[in-house]
C-alpha positions in Angstrom: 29.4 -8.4 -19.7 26.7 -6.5 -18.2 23.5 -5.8 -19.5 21.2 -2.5 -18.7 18.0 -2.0 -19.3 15.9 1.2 -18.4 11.9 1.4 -17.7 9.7 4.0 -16.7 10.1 6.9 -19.0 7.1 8.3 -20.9 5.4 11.2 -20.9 4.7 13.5 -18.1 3.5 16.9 -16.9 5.5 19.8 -16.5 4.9 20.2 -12.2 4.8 16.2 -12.2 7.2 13.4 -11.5 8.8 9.9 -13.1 10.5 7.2 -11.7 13.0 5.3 -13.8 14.6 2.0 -13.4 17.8 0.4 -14.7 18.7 -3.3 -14.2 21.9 -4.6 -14.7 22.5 -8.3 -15.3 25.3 -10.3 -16.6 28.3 -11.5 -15.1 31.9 -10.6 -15.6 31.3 -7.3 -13.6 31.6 -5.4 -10.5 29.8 -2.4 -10.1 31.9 0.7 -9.5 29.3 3.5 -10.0 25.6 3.7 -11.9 24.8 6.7 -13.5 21.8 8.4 -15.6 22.8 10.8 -18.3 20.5 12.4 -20.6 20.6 13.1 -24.3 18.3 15.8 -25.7 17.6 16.3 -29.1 20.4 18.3 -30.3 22.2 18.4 -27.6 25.4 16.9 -26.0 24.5 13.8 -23.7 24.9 15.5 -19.7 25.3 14.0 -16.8 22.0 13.4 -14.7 23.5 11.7 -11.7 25.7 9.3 -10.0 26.0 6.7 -7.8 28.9 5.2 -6.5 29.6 1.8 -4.5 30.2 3.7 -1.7 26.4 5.8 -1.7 28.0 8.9 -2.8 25.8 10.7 -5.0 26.2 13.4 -7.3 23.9 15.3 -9.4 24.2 17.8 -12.6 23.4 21.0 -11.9 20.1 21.5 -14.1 18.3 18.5 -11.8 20.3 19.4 -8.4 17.2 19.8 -5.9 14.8 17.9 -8.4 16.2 14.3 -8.7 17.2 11.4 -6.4 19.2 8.6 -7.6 19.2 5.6 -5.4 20.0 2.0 -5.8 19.0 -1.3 -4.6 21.9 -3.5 -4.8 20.4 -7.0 -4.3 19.0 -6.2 -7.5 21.2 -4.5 -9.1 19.0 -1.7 -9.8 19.5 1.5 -9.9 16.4 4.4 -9.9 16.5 8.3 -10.6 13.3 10.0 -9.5 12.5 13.3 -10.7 10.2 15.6 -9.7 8.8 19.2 -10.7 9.4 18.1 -13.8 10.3 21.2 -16.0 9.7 20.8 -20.5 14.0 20.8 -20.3 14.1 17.6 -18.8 12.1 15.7 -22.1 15.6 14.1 -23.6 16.5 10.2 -24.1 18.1 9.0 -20.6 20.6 6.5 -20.8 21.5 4.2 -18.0 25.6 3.5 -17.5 27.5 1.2 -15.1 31.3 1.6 -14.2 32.9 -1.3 -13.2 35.7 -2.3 -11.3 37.8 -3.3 -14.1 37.1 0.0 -16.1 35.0 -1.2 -18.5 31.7 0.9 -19.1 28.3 -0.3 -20.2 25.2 1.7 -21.5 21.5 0.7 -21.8 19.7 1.7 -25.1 18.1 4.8 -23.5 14.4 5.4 -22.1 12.8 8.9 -23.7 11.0 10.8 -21.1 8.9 14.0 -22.5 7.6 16.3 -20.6 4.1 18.3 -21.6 2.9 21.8 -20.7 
């Protein structure tokens, strides 16, 4: 079982930037991919970005140019930073790990809202 938990949303400035974090601990896993999606309020949860085992990243096309996901993976951590933030981005991002044996996990979410 792996466990996620996100840090570093909160509000910020429309122009500005945040940093997120999400650790995963546990045992019984081996990381595949870690991913941020994004839920906003009445809206479907999107993709934010990816990252596999490999490095490869991918990003949704409403952050492409704005965000960088990147990982450290002594720590298991994985961290999305977003910049020119833009009053679109305020939504509750969720960390998710893929693992090797196809089961996924979720953290309980970090809100981020952005201000004029």
């Amino acid at each position: 079982q792996a466990q996620l938990v996100e840090s570093g949303g909160g509000l910020g400035q429309a122009g500005g930037s945040l940093r997120l974090s999400c650790a995963a601990s546990g045992s019984g896993f081996s990381i595949a991919h870690m991913a941020w999606y994004r839920q906003a309020s009445g809206k479907q949860r999107e993709l934010v970005a990816t990252i596999t085992s490999s490095g490869r990243k991918d990003y949704g096309a409403s952050v492409e140019g704005r965000a960088t996901i990147s990982r450290d993976m002594g720590k298991n951590t994985v961290y999305l930073q977003m910049n020119n933030l833009k009053l679109e981005d305020s939504a509750l991002y969720y960390c998710n790990l893929g693992s090797y044996n196809g089961r996924e996990y979720w953290g309980k979410g970090t809100l981020v809202t952005v201000s004029p």
